[in-house]
N, C-alpha and C positions, 0 to 999 in steps of 0.2 A: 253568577254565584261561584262556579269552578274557579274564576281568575282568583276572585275575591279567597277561596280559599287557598288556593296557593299561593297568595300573595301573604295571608297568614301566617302559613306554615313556614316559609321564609324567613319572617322577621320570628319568629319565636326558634327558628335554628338557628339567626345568628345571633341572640340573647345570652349573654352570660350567663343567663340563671339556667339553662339549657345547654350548653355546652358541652358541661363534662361534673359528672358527679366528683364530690369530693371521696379522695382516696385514702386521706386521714381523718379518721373520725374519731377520737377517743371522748366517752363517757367516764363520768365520774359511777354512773350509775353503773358499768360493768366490773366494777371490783376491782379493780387493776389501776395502777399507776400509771402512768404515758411509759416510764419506761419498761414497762411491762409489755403493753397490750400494742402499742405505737412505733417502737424501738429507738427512742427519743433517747439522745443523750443527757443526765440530770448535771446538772450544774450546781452544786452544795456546800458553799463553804458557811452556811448561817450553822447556828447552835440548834435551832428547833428545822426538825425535819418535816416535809410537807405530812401533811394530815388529809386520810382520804376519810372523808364519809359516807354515807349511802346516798349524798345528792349532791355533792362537792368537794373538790379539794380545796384544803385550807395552803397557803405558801406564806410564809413569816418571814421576815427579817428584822430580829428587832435594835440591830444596829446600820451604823451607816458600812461600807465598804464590806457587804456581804452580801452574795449572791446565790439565789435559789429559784432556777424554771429548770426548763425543756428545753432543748434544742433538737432540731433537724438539720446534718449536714448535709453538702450538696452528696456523697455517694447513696443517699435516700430522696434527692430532690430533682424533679426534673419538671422546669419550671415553666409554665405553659404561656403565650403570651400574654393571658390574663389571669394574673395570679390574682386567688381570692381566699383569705383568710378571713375564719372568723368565731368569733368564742363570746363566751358568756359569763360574767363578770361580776363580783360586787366586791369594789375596793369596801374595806373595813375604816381602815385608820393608816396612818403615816408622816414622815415629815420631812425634810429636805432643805439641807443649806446652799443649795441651787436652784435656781428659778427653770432651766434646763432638762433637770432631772427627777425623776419621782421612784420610787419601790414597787411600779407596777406598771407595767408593759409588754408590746409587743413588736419584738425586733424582726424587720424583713430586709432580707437583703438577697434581691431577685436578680442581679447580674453580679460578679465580681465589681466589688472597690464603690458601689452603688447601694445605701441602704435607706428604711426609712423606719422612723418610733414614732410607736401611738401611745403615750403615756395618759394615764388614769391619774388623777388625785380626786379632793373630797369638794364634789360638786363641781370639776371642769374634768374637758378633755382638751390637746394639744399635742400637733406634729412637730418635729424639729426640722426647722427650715436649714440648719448645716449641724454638727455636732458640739457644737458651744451656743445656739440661738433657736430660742423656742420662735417656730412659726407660728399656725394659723391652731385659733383654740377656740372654745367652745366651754360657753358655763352650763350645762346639763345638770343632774342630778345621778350622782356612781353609788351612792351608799346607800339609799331607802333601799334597797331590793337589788335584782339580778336585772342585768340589759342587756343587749346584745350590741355587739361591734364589728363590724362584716368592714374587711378593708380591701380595696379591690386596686392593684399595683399595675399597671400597664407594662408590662417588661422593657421593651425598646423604647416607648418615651417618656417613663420615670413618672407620668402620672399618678397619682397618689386620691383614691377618694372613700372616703372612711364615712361608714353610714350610722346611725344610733336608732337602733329600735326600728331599724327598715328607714329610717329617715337621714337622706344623704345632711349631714354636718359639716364633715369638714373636706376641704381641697388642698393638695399641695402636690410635691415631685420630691423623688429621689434627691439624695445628696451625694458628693465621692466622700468617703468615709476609708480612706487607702490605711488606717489602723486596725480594719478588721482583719482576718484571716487568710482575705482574697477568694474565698469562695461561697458560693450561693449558701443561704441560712436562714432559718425561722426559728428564733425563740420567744420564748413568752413566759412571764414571769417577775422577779426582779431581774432587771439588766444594770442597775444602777452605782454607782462608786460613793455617790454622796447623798444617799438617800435609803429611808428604810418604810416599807410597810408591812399591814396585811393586808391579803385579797383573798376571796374566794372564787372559785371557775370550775363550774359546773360542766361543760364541755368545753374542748376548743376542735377545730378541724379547718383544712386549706386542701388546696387541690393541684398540689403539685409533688405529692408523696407516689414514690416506685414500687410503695408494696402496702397494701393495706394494713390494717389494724388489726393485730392478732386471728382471732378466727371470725373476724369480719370479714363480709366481701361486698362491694356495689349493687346496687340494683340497678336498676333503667335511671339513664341520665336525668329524665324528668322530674323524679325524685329530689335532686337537686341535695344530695348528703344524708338524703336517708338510706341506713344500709341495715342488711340483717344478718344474721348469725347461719352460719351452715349448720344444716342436721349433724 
């Protein structure tokens, strides 16, 4: 029985879901915008400005070549070798004169000149296998309701595996993307040039953020992203 438990405890320390609590947490539900509560840079050149409610934010775009998320630069990211993102989601509506691109996603890019997107449209999901060619996709259901998308980025070998609703979906890797900015990133949002939606995202959180979320702080790793409010 002793072995048998320390052979447990073993494999649940070296679990991802055990790891390391996420250190970015932002709630829709805490009143505050990401760039309030998260210190997220907002990215807004759309006419209608994000929309918070008491259980979501709304993000528009109701043309193509206009952009509105979040971003995390690398002087707030310190990227762990297993980077995990992950947010909750209900694409509305959108359209897209690219088969490539959609008005709703999440951009990771875990090492300089190395990135990968998880684009949402209405009833698929899909990675991009390099920045002009959609990879590996998935027809799921994004608009009945809220789902969740947990993407888990392997740092050093560009592994790629994006789960739906706890259910691993899709696999790919990293691509060189040497048009981004050169340093490590997480946005989530529109990221798109020819493409517009709306989305709603009730929370998002990753765990490679150097300072938590306003006056949130971690609790016991176990937790796995649940955090609470100091007195």
């Amino acid at each position: 029985m002793p072995r048998l438990f320390i052979g447990l405890t073993l494999l649940l320390s070296a679990s991802p879901l055990f790891a390391q609590p996420f250190e970015a947490n932002w709630e829709a539900t805490s009143e505050e915008l990401p760039s309030q509560s998260c210190r997220y840079n907002v990215i807004d050149t759309s006419p209608t400005n994000p929309n918070l409610n008491p259980e979501f934010l709304t993000l528009s775009t109701p043309n193509n070549n206009q952009f509105l998320g979040y971003e995390h630069l690398s002087g707030h990211l310190q990227v762990p070798s297993m980077l995990v993102v992950e947010a909750r989601i209900r694409f509305n509506s959108g359209s897209s004169s690219q088969s490539n691109q959609t008005g709703c996603g999440i951009v990771i890019e875990p090492i300089p000149d190395q990135t990968t997107i998880l684009y949402l449209e209405d009833g698929a999901i899909f990675l991009l296998a390099d920045p002009n060619t959609r990879g590996a996709q998935s027809a799921i259901p994004t608009s009945d309701g809220f789902h969740t998308y947990r993407i888990e980025v392997q740092r050093d070998t560009g592994v790629v595996q994006v789960f739906y609703d706890d259910k691993l979906t899709l696999e790919g890797t990293t691509y060189a993307f040497t048009a981004s900015d050169g340093l490590p990133s997480i946005y989530w949002g529109d990221p798109a040039n020819a493409a517009r939606a709306d989305s709603d995202w009730m929370w998002f959180r990753h765990n490679a953020a150097t300072l938590a979320c306003g006056n949130l702080t971690p609790v016991s790793s176990t937790t796995w992203g649940k955090l609470k409010r100091t007195p």
